[in-house]
Structures are given as C-alpha cells and as structure tokens.
N, C-alpha and C positions, 0 to 999 in steps of 0.2 A: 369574431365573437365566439365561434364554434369552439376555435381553439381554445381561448380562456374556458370557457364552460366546463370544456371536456377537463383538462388540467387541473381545475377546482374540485370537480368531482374527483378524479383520481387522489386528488390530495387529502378531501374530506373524508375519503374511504378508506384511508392509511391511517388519519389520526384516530378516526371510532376505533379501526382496530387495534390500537396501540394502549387505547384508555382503556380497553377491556382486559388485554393482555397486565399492563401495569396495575390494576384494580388485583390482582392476585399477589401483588408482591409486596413481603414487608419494606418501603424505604426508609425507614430510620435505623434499619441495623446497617452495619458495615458491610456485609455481604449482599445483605438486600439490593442496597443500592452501587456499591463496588461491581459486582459481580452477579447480580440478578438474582440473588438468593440461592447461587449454586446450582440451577433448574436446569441451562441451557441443552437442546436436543443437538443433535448433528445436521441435520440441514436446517438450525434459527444459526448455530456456529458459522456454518461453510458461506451462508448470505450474507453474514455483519463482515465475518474476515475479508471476504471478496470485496463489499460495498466499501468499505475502509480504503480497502487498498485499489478499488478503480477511481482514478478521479479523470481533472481532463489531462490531465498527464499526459495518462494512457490513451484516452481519447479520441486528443486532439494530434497530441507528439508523436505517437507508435505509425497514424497513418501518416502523418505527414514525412516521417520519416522513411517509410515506405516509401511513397512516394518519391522521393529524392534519391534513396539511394540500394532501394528493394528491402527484402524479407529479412534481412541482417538482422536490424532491431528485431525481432520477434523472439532476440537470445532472451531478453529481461523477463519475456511473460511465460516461454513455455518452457525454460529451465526453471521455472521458480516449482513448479513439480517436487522435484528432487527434493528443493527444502521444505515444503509439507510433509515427506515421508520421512525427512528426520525431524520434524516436528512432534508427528507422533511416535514415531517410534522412540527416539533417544532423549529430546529435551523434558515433552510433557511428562512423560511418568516422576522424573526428576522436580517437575514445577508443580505436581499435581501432591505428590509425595510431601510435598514439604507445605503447602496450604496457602501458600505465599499470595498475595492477589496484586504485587509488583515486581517486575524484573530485579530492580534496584534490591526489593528485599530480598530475596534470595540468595543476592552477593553478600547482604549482611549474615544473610546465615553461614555463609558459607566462609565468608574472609571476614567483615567487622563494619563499625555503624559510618564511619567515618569513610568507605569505601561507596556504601549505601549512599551516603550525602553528594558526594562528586561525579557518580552516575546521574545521579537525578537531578541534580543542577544543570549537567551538561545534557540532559533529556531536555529539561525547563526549557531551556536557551534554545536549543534548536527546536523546540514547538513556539513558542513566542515570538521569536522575532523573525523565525523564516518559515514556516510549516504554515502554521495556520493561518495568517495572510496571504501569503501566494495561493491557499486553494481556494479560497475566499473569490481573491482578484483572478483570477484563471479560469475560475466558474464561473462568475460575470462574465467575462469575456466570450469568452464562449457561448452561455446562453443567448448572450445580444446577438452576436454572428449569424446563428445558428434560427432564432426566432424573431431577430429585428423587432428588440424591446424598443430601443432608441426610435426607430421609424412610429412603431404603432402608440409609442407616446408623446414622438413629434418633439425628443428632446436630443442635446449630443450625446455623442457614444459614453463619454468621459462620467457623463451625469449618470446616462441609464447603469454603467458599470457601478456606481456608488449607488444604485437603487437596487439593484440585484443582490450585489454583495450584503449589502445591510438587510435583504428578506433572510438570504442565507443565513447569515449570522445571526439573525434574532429567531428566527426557525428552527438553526440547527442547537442553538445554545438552549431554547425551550425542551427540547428532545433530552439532551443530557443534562441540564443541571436538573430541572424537575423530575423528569421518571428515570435516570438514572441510566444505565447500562442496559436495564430492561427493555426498556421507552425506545432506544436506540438500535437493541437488539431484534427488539418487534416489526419497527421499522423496517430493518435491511431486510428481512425474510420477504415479504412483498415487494419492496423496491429490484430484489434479486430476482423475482421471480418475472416481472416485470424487462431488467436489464436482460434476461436472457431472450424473451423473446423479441423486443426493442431490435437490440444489438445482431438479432440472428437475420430479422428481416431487413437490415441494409443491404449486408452484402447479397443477399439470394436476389435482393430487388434492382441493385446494381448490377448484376450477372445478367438478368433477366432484358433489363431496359439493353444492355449493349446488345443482347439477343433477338432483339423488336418483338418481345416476349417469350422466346423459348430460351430456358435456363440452360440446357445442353449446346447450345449454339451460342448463347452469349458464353461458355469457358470458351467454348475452339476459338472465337473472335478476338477474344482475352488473351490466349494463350499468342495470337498471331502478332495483335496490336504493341503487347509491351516488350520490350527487352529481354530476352533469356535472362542475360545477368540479374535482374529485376527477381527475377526469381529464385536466387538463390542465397539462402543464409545463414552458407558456410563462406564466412568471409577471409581473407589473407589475415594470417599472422602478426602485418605492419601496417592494417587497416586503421583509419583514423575514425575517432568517432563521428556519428553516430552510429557507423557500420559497428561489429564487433570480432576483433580478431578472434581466430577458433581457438589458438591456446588460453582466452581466456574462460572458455566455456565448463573448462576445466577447475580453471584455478578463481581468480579475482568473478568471474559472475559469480561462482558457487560457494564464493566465501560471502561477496555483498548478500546473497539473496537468502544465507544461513541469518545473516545481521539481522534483514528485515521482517523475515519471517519466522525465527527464533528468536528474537532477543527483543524486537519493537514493542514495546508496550502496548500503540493503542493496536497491534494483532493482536500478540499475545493475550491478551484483557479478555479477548470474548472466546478464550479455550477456557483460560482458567476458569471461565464462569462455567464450564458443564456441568452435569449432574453428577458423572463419573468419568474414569479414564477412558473405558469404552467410545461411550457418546464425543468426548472429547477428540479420540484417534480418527476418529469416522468424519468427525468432522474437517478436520485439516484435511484427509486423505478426499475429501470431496472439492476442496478448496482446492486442493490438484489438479484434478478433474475440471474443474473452471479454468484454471489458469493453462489448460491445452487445449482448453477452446478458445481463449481469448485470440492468440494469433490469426485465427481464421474469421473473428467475426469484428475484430480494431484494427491487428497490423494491414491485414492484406486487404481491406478496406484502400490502402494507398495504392495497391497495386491496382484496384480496380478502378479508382481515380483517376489515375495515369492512362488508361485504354479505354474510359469513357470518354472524357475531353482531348483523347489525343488529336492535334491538330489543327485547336480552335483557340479562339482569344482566352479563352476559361484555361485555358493550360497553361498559356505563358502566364497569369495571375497568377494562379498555386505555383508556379518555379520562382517566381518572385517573395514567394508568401508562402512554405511548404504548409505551415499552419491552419492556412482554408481548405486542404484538401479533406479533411472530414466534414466539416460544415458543410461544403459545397456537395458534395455526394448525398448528405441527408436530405437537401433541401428541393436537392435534384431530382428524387425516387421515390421521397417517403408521400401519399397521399396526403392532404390538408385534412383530410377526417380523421388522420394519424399522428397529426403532428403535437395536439393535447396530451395525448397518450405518452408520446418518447419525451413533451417537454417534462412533465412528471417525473418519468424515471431519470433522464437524466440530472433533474433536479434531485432527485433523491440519494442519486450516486455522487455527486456533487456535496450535499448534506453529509451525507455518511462518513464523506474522509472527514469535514470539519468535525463534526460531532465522534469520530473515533478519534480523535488526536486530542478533545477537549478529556473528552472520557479518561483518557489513560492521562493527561497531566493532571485533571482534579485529583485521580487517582494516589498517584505519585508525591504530589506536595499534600495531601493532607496526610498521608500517611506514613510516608517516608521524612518529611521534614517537620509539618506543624505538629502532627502528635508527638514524637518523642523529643523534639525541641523545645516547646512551648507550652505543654501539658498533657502529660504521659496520662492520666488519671485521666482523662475527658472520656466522656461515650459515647456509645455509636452514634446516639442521637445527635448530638453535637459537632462531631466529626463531620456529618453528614451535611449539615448546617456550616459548616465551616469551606464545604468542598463547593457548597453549591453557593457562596460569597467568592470564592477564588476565580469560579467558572464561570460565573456573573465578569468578572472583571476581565479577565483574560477574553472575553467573545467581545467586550467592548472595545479590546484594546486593539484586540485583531482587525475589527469594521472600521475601526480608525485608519489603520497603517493599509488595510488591503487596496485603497483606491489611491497610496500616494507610489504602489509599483509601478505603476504604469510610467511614471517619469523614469524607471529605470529596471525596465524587464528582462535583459539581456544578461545586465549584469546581476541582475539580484540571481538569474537561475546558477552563475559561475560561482557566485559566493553562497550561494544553498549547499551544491555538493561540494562545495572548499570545506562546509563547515560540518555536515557529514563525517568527509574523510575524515577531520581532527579525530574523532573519537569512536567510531562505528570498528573497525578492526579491531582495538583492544577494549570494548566491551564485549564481543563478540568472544575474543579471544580467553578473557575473563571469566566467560560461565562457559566455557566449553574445558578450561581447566580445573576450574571448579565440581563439575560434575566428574570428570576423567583421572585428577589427580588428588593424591588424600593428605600431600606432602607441602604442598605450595601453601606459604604464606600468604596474611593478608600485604604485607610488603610489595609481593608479585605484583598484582595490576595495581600498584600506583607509582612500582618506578617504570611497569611498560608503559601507563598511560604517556607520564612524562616524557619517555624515551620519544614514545608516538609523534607526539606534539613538534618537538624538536625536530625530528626527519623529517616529517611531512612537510615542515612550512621549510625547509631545506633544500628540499627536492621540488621545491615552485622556484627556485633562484636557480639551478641546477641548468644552463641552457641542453643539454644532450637530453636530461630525465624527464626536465617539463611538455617536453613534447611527444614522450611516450603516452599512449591510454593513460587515464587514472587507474583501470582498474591493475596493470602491470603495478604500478609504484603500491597500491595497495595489500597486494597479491604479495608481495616481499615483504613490504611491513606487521603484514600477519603473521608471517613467518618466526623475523624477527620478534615479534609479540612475546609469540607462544616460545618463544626459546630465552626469551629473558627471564619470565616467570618459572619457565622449569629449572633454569641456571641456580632462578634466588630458593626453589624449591630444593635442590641439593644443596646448596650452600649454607642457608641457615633453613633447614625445614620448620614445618610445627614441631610443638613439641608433644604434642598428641596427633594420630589420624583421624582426617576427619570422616564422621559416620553420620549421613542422612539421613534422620529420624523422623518415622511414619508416625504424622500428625493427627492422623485419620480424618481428614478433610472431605474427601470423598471415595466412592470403592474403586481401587484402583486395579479390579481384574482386566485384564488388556483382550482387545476386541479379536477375536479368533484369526482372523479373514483379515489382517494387516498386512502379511508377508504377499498373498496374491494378491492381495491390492496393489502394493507396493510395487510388485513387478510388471502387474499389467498398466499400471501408470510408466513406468519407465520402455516398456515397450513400443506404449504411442506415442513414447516423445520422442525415440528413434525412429516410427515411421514416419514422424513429421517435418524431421532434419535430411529421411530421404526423399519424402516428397519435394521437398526444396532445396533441391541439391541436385547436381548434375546428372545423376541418375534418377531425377525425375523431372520436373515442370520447367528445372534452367539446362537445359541439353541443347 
C-alpha cells in the first residue's frame, strides 16, 4: 500500500508541475504547441532528449546483455556522445537556421515537397506500426516483472500487461496531445532528475549488498566473482551480436547513432524547441554527458547481476532469461520504502519514449502532409486541432496492437530493426548532403532511397552477408548512399546553388564553451573504453 501511495504522490507532483509550466504557453499557435513556444532551456532539453530515448530497451536489454555476454553492448550508449557533439555543433545551427520544426521539412527546403512526403511517410510507418507499440508492450512488461502488478491484482500477466500498457498510453497521450511539447517537455525535467538518482542508486546498492555493506569490498568481490572477459567492451572484429565488433565503433555505430540522434524527429523536436542556438548546443552536449553515464548505472548493472547471484538458482533463471537480470537486481537491493519512488520514474521514462515519438509524428503529419495537402490556408489554431485528432488516434491504435506483441516478441524485435535499416542510412545520408553539398539534386535521395531498399532486402537473401552484423551491411550501404547522390550531384547538378536562408527563428550566436565541451566529452569516453578493456578491469 506504501508503494502505491508513494507512486501516486510522485505522480501527482509531476502533473501540478506540468499544469503550471503549460499555464505559460500559448497552445494554439504552431510553435506553441510544436515546439513549446520556442522557450526550451538546456537542462528542460538534455531531460526530454534523454527521457525519449531511455526506454526499457536500455533498461531491460543493455543489462541483460551485460550479463550474457559483458560490457560490449555499452557501444550504443557511451558512443552516442559523439553524436550529440555533432549535433550541436554541425546539424543544429543548420536546423535551427532555417526554423524548420521537422526533419522532413528541411529536406523540403533543401531538395523539394515530394521528398518531404516520402521521409515522413516512412517516419509515419515506422512510429505506427512498430515504435510506439513495442514501448507500450515492453513497458508493461517490465513494470509487471519488476513491481508484480499481476500478483498485487491477483490477475494474469497477459491481463496486467493490457492494464499497464493502456495507463501508459492514456497517460502518455494526455501529456502530448493536450499541452503539447511543453506538457511532455515539463515532464522529462523531473522524471530526469528523478532517473538519475533512481538509476545511480542500484548499482551503488548492488555493489554494496555483494560487499555485506561496504561499497569498496563489494568492487574487489565483483571484480573476483565475474569473468575478466565480462569486462571487457572492446569486442573482436567477427563478434556476433549483441557483442559489438570494434571496427564498428568507427563506422556503422557512428553512422546509426548520427541517424538517431541527428536526424530522429521525436529527438530532434525538443532541440528545435530552444530558445536559441546556445541553450540548444548546451543542451545536446549535456545529453552527452547522460549518455557516459548511462554505461555505468544500465549496462554494468548486468555485470553486477552476474556476481551477485553467481552460484545460485537465481542465475541459472537470468541465463535462461538474460531479460530478468535487471528486474531481478532492483527487486533484490532497492528498499520497499523505495520502490514507489523508481516505480514513478521508471514509469515516466517508460511515458517519455511513448509521448516523444507521438510528439514528433503529430508533428510530422499535420504539418508535413495534412497542411500542405489538404489545406495550406488553415491556422495555427486548427492545425493544432488537427494534430491533437491524429494523436488521439494513433495512442488508440497503439494500446490496441501493444498487447497483441506478446504472441510474437522475438520476432517483432527482428522486423523492427529490418525495418529501420530500410530507410535510416539514406535519410541520414540525405541531410548530411544536404547540408555539406550545394550541387545535389532533389533527384539524389530518391534514387538512393530506392537504390537502398533494393540492396538491403538483398543482402537478407545473400547467405555469406546475412550473417555478417547489420551494422557492417549498413556501414557500406551509407557509403554507397552518399556516393549515388554526389554521382547524380555531378551528373545533372542544380541549376542554381543551393544557399541556406536565415529565417531568423531564433539567435543563433553559438555557445562559447562548445569546443572544450566537446573534447572533455570525448576524453571520458576514452577513459571509459580503458577502463573496460584490458588495460583495465578485463586484465
């Protein structure tokens, strides 16, 4: 009973603040509600970006993966650094420059309307029928595991997951379709504040408990209990996944993780909403900064897993089931005076990805397809009204499909990234030559997309290629991308250059303190890669 109480109140103290926060902003203009009225600070930024992009993914997957096969995985979260700092430094001034408040639109600016439309279709598609369901049913899942909804309502798991997922979803859809960007953005600033301390106090309490209270004595235990190799995540070259070979840390992670966090809508959405380019840059470069902590307080959470239960029945369970090994560590450590508390946040980290992926398709379809489709002349007010009928429907459709995964989890995760890769490389590809070249056609990304499409579902027939990583087959088909479109760029160029016209949207003077940023971020991501690496913790 404690637990609910506590949870309710954290919850209650989220929305006052949210209604207070949203009570400031106009929602019927298109910025108001797109983009928060243009307001965003850098740490309301660096919380929404973060909260969006934790879900139980990360969660659940990073430790569990840990677990199974060491610190490998820990490539996704603490190289995603790198692309924050060409976030701010190289894309946003370019997105912020042109006033844009969608990805899609800015290919229009850049190459034409009809390019704009087939980004954001293939945006639609992959929020619809695989995004926003799986975090739905994933964050069910998980919160049952984890808080034993199904026990404390005495129904099946099957049921309590359609009971979760539909709070989620009627929850997380109240946040964005009614206040908007704002509401959502309000939100993550407390949920973030929250996840950090949540998330810091497992592992220190896991460290702790293998130490029979001394935090110093639970590493040396740790360090003795688990495998060197466990430690280490600098993986082989020919590694399979979920390990990550090292040449791609170079190539195909640092091209996916440019995709996600340069070019994903619902990110990108709560930069463009800043005040200015400053507040903007600061923010990403702090999103950084999260994302080189996350290793230490998600992935290596598996590792501590693996050296608490080494030996008992609880271990062969998790090697059976890589996926309880974070449940099982929380439930194991966290006090029951505590457990109201992280149900909260994790509930709200959970909310955040749905409500940033609704965010950025309301986004997308009212303004990339229903206004200049169906009535260019309509106004903000309308638009707005239009966005929050879409978003209505899309969070309905999602609560439907999210509880019928479970008949088919395995495979829905293989056909999630199948359907990814279709198109992530050359949109990526697209506004990276967009910005960099003044020569390329709109022509360019739509015979790479096509080219794309073609090889990729090629290279799944392919027996030698199919069994290479994805991110290898990806990692060449960027390549390929970016060299069709300069090909068509020489071949039949524009017949004017193109020149990036300052919309005056917001002030775009650039935050001093970038470059040291940037380097002392990449600094700790190399002592991180030695810390876990034979010249440190795997020797």
């Amino acid at each position: 009973m404690f637990t609910i109480i506590s949870f309710l109140v954290c919850m209650g103290l989220v929305a006052f603040y949210v209604v207070r926060q949203v009570r400031k902003t106009n929602l019927k203009s298109q910025d108001g509600y797109f983009l928060a009225g243009r307001s965003l600070t850098a740490p309301v930024i660096a919380s929404s970006i973060i909260l969006t992009n934790l879900s139980t993914e990360q969660l659940i997957g990073q430790s569990g993966q840990a677990f199974k096969v060491g610190m490998g995985p820990m490539a996704w979260e603490a190289t995603s650094c790198i692309a924050t700092v060409m976030l701010a430094a190289v894309f946003l001034p370019r997105y912020l420059k042109a006033g844009v408040t969608t990805i899609p639109e800015f290919l229009k600016t850049r190459f034409d309307e009809t390019t704009k439309r087939i980004i954001t279709v293939l945006f639609l598609l992959g929020y619809l029928f695989c995004y926003l369901p799986t975090v739905l049913y994933s964050g069910a899942l998980v919160f049952n595991q984890i808080f034993g909804v199904s026990k404390a309502l005495e129904c099946t798991d099957f049921q309590a997951v359609i009971l979760v997922a539909t709070a989620l979803g009627v929850i997380g859809a109240a946040y964005a379709i009614i206040g908007g960007l704002k509401a959502s953005a309000s939100a993550d600033t407390l949920f973030g504040i929250g996840l950090i301390i949540g998330g810091t106090m497992i592992p220190i309490l896991g460290i702790t408990s293998i130490g029979d209270g001394s935090f110093i004595e639970g590493l040396k235990q740790l360090v003795q209990l688990v495998p060197a190799g466990h430690f280490n995540a600098i993986n082989p070259a020919n590694a399979k996944s979920p390990m990550v070979p090292w040449p791609l840390l170079f190539t195909g992670m640092m091209f996916n993780n440019l995709f996600y966090w340069c070019t994903n809508q619902s990110i990108i959405q709560r930069a463009l909403a800043a005040k200015n380019l400053k507040e903007a840059q600061k923010g990403a470069v702090l999103a950084g900064c999260f994302k080189l902590l996350t290793p230490l307080v998600i992935t290596f959470c598996g590792i501590i897993t693996y050296g608490k239960f080494s030996g008992t029945e609880t271990f062969n369970m998790i090697s059976e089931n890589m996926d309880l090994a974070y449940p099982q560590l929380v439930t194991s450590v966290l006090p029951n005076a505590l457990l109201g508390f992280f149900a909260a946040v994790l509930f709200g980290a959970i909310m955040s990805s749905f409500n940033g992926a609704l965010n950025g398709s309301i986004a997308m379809y009212t303004l990339d397809l229903h206004k200049p489709m169906f009535n260019p002349q309509a106004s903000d007010e309308h638009i707005v009204k239009v966005g929050r009928r879409f978003g209505l429907v899309l969070a309905l459709v999602s609560v439907c499909v999210a509880p019928l995964i479970s008949f088919f989890p395995a495979g829905l995760y293989d056909f999630l990234q199948s359907c990814f890769g279709f198109y992530n490389m050359p949109i990526l590809a697209a506004v990276i030559i967009g910005i960099f070249s003044k020569k390329v056609p709109a022509l360019g990304p739509k015979v790479a997309l096509i080219t794309h499409v073609i090889l990729y579902s090629v290279s799944k027939m392919i027996p030698g290629v199919r069994d290479l990583h994805y991110l290898y087959v990806l990692s060449a088909l960027f390549v390929i991308d970016i060299c069709i479109m300069l090909v068509i760029g020489k071949m039949r160029p524009r017949e004017t250059d193109f020149v990036l016209q300052d919309v005056k949207a917001v002030d775009l003077s650039p935050w001093k303190n970038l470059k040291i940023a940037s380097i002392i971020l990449v600094a700790v991501l190399i002592l991180e890669y030695v810390v876990f690496s034979p010249l440190g913790l795997a020797r």
